[in-house]
Backbone as JSON Lines, residues from 0, in Angstrom:
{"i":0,"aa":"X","n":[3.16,4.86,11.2],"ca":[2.42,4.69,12.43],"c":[0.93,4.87,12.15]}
{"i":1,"aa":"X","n":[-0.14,4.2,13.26],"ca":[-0.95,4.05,12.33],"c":[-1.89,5.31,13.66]}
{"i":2,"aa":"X","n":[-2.41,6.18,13.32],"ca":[-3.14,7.31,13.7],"c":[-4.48,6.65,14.94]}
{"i":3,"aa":"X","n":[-3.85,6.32,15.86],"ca":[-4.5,5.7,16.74],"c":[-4.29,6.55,18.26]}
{"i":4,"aa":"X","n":[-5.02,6.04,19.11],"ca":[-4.77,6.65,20.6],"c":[-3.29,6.11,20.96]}
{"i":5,"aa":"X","n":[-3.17,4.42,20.57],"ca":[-2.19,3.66,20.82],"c":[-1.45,3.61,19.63]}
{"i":6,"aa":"X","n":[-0.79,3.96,19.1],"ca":[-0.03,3.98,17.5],"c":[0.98,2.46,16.98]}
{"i":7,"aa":"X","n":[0.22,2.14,16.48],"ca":[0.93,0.84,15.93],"c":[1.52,0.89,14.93]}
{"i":8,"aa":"X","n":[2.91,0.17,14.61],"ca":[3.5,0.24,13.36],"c":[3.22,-0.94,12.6]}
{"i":9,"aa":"X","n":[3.15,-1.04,11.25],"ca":[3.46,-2.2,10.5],"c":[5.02,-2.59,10.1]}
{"i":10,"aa":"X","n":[5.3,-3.71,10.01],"ca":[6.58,-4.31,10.04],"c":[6.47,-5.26,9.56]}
{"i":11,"aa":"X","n":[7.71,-5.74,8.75],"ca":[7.48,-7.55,7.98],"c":[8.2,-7.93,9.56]}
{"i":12,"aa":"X","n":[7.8,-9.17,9.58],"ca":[7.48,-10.18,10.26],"c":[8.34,-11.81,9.81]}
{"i":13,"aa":"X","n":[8.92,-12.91,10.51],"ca":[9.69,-13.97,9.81],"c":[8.16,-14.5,10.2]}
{"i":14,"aa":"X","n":[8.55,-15.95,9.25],"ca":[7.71,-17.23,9.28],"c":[7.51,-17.75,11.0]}
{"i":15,"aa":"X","n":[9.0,-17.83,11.43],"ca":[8.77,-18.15,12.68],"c":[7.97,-17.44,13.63]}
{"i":16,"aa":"X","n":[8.08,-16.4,13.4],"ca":[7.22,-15.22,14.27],"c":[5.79,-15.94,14.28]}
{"i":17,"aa":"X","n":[5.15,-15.82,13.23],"ca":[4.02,-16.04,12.89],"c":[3.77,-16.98,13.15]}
{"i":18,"aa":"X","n":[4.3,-18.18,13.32],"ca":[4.08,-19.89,13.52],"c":[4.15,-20.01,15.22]}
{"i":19,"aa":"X","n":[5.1,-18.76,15.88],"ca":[5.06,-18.73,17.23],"c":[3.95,-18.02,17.84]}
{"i":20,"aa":"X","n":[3.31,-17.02,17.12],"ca":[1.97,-16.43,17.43],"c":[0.76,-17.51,17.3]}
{"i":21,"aa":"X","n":[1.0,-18.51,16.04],"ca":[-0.23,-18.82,16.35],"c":[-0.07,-20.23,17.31]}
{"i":22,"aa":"X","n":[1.02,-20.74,17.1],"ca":[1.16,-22.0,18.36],"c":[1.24,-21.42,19.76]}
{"i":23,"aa":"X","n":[1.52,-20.15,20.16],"ca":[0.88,-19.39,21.52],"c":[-1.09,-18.96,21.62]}
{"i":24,"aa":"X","n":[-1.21,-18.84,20.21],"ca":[-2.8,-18.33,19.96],"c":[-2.45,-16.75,20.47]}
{"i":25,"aa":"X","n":[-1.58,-15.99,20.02],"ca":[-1.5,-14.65,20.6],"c":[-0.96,-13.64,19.38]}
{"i":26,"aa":"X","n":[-1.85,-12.94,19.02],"ca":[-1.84,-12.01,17.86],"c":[-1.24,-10.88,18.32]}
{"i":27,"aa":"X","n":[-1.0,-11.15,19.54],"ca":[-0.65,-9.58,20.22],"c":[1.06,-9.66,20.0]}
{"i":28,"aa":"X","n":[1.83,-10.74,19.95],"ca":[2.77,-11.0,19.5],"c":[3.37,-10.62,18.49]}
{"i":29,"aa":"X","n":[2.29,-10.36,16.9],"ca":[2.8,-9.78,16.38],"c":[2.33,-7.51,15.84]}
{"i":30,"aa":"X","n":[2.08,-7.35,17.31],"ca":[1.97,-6.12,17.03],"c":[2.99,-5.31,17.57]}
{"i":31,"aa":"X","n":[2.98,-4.33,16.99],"ca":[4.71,-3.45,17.32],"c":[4.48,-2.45,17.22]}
{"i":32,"aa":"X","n":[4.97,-1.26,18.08],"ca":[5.52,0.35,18.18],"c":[6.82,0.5,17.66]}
{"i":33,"aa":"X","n":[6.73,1.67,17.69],"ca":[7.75,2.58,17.01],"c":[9.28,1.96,17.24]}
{"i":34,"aa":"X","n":[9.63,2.27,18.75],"ca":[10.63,1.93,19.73],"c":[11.22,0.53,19.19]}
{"i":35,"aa":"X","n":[9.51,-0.49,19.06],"ca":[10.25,-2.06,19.04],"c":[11.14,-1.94,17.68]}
{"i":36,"aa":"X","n":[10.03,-1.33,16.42],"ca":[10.39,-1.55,15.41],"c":[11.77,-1.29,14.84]}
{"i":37,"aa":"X","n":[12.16,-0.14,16.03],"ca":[13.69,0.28,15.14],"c":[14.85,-0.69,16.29]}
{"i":38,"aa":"X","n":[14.24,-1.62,17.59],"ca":[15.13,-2.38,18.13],"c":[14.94,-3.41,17.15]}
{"i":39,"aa":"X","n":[14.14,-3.65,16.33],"ca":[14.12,-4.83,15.39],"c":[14.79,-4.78,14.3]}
{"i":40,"aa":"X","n":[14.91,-3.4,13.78],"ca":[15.9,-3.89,12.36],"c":[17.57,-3.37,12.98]}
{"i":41,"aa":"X","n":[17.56,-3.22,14.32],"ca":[19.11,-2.94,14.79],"c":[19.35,-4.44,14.9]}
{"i":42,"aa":"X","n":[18.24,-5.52,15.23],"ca":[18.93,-6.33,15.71],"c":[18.72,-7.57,13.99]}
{"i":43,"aa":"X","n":[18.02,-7.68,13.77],"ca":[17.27,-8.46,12.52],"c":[17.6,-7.84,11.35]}
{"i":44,"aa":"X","n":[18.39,-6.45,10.91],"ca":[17.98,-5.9,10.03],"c":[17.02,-5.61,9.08]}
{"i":45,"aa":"X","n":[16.89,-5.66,7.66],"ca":[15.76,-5.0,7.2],"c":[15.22,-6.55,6.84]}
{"i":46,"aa":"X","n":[13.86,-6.64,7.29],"ca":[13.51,-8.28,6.54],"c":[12.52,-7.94,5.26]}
{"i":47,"aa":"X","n":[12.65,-6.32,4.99],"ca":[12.23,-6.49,3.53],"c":[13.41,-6.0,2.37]}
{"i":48,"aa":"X","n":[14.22,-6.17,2.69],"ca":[15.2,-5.76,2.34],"c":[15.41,-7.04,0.24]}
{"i":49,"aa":"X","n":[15.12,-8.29,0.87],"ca":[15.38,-8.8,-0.42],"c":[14.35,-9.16,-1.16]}
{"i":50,"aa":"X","n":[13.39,-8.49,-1.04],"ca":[11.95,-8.17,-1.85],"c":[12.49,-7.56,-3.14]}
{"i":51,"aa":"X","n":[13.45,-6.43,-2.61],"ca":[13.8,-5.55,-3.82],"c":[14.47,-6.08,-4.63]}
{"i":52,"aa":"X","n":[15.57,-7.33,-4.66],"ca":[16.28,-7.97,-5.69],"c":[15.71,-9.61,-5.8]}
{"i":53,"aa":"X","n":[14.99,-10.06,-4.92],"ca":[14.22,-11.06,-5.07],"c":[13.95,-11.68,-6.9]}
{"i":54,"aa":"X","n":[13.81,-12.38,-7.47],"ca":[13.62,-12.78,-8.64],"c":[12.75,-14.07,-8.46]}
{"i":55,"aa":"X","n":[11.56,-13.58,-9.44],"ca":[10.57,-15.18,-8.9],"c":[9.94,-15.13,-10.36]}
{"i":56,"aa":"X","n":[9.64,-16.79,-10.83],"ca":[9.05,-17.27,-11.37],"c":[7.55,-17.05,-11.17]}
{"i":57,"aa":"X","n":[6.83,-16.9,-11.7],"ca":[5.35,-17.39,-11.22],"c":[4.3,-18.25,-12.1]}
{"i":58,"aa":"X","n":[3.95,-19.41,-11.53],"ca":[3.49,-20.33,-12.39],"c":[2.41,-19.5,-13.66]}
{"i":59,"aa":"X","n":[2.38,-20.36,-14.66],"ca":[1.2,-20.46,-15.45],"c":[-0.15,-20.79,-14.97]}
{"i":60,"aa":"X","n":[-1.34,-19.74,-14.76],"ca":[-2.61,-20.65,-14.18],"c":[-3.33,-20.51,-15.42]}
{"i":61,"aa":"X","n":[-4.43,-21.34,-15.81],"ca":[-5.55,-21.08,-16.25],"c":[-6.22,-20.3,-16.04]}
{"i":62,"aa":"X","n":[-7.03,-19.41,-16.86],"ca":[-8.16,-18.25,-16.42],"c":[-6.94,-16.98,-16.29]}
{"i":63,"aa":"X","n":[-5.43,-17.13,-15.82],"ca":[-5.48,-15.72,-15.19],"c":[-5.31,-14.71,-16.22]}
{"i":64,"aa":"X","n":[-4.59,-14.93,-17.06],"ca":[-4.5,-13.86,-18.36],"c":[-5.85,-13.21,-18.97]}
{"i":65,"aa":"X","n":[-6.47,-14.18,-18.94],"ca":[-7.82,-13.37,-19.46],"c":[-8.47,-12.91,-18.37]}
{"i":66,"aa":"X","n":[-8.36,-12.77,-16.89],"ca":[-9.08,-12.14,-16.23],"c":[-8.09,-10.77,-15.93]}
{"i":67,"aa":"X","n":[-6.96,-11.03,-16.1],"ca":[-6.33,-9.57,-16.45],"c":[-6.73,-8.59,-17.36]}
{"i":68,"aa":"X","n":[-6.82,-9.18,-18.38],"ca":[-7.44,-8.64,-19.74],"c":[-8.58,-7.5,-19.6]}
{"i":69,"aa":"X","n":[-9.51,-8.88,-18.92],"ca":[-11.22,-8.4,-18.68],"c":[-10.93,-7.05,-17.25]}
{"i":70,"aa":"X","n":[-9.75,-7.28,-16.52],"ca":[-9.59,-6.12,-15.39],"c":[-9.14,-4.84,-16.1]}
{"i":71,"aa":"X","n":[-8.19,-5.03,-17.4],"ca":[-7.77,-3.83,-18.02],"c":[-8.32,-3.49,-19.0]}
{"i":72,"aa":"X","n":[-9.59,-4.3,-19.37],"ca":[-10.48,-3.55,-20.27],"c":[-11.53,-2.79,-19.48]}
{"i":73,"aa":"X","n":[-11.69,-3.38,-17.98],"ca":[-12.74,-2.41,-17.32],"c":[-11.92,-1.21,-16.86]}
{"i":74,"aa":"X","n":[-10.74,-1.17,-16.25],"ca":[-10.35,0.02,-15.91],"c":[-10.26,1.12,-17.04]}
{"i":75,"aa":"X","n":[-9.85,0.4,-18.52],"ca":[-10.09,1.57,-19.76],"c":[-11.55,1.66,-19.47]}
{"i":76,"aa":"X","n":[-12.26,1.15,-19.9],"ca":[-14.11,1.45,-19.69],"c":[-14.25,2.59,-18.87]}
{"i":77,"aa":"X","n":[-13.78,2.78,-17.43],"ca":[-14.17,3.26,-16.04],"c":[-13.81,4.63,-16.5]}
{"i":78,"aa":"X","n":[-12.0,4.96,-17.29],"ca":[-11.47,6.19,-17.38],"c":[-12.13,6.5,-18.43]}
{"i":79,"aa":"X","n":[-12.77,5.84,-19.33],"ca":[-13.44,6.23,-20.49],"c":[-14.88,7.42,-20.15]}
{"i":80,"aa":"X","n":[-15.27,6.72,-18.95],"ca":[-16.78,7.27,-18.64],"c":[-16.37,8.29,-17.42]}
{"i":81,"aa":"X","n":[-15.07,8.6,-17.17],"ca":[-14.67,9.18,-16.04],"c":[-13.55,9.72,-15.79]}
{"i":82,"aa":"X","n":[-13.22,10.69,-16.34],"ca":[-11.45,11.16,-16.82],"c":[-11.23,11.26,-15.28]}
{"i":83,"aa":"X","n":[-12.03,11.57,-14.32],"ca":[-10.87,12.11,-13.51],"c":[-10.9,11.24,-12.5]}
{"i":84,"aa":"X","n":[-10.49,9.93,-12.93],"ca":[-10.31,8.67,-12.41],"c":[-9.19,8.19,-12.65]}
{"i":85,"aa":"X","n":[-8.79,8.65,-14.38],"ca":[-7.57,8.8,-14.59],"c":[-6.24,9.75,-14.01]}
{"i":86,"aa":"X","n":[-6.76,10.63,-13.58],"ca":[-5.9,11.84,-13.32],"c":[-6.03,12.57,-13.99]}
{"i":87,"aa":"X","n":[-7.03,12.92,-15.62],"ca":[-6.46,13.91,-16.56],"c":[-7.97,14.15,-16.48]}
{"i":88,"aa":"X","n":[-8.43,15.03,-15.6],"ca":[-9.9,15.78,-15.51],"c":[-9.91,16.98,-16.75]}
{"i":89,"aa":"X","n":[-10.85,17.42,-17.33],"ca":[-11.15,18.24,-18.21],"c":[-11.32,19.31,-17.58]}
{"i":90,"aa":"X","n":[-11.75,19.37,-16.23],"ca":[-12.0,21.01,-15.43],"c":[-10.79,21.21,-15.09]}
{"i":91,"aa":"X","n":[-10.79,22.58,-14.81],"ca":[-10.11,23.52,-13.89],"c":[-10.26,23.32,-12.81]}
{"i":92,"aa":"X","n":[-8.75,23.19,-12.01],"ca":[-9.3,23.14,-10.43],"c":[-9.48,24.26,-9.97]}
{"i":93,"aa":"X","n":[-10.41,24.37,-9.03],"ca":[-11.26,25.2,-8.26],"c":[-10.4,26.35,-7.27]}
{"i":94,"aa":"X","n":[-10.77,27.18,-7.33],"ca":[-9.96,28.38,-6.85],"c":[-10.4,28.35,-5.19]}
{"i":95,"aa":"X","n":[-9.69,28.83,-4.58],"ca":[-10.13,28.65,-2.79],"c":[-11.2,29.86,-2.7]}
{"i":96,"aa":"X","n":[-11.75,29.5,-1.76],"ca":[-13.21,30.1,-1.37],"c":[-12.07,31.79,-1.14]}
{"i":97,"aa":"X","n":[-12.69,33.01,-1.34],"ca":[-13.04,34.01,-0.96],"c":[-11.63,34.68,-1.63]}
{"i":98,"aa":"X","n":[-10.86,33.76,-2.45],"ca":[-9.81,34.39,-2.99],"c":[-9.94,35.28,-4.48]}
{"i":99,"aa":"X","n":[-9.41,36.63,-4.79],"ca":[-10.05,37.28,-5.61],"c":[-9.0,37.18,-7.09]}
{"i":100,"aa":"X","n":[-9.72,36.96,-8.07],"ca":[-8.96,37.1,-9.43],"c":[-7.97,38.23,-9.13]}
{"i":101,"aa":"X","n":[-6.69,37.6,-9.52],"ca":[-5.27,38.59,-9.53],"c":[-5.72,39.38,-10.97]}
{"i":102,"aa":"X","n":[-5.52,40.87,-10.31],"ca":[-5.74,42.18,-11.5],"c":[-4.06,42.51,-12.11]}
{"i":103,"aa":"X","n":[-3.89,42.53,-13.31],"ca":[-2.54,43.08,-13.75],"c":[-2.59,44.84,-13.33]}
{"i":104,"aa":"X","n":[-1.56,45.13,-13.26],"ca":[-1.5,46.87,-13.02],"c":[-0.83,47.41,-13.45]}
């Protein structure tokens, strides 16, 4: 839900939906609450459901391999100049304000 006065959910959506929103011109068509969303997969079930076993080809383009390349040589670059971009920071995380070193006894 999305942290609003009015709380909207996101939800997949069919083709038709979308082809009926825009041949109405009404976007409001495809917005949804909580309530709709779970009358929707009682009635539609899950429509992301075959994402997860889905199997797809994806063409060959020109350019795209090497702009992958050039994306995963900048993200090494970025963690290079910036560990804790990676996740593996060299500091210590920071102790909470006003809390006192534990004494052994």
């Amino acid at each position: 839900m999305r942290a609003r006065s009015h709380p909207t959910v996101s939800t997949p959506v069919t083709w038709e939906e979308v082809e009926h929103a825009l041949k109405r011109r009404d976007a409001s068509l495809l917005v949804f609450e909580a309530p709709q969303v779970l009358e929707r997969v009682a009635k539609k079930g899950d429509l992301f459901a075959p994402v997860l076993t889905l199997k797809q080809t994806l063409p060959q383009l020109p350019g795209i391999e090497e702009a992958r390349l050039t994306a995963d040589e900048s993200a090494v670059g970025l963690r290079a100049q910036a560990p804790e971009l990676s996740g593996k920071s060299s500091r210590k995380p920071a102790r909470a304000a006003g809390r006192k070193k534990a004494r052994k006894v």
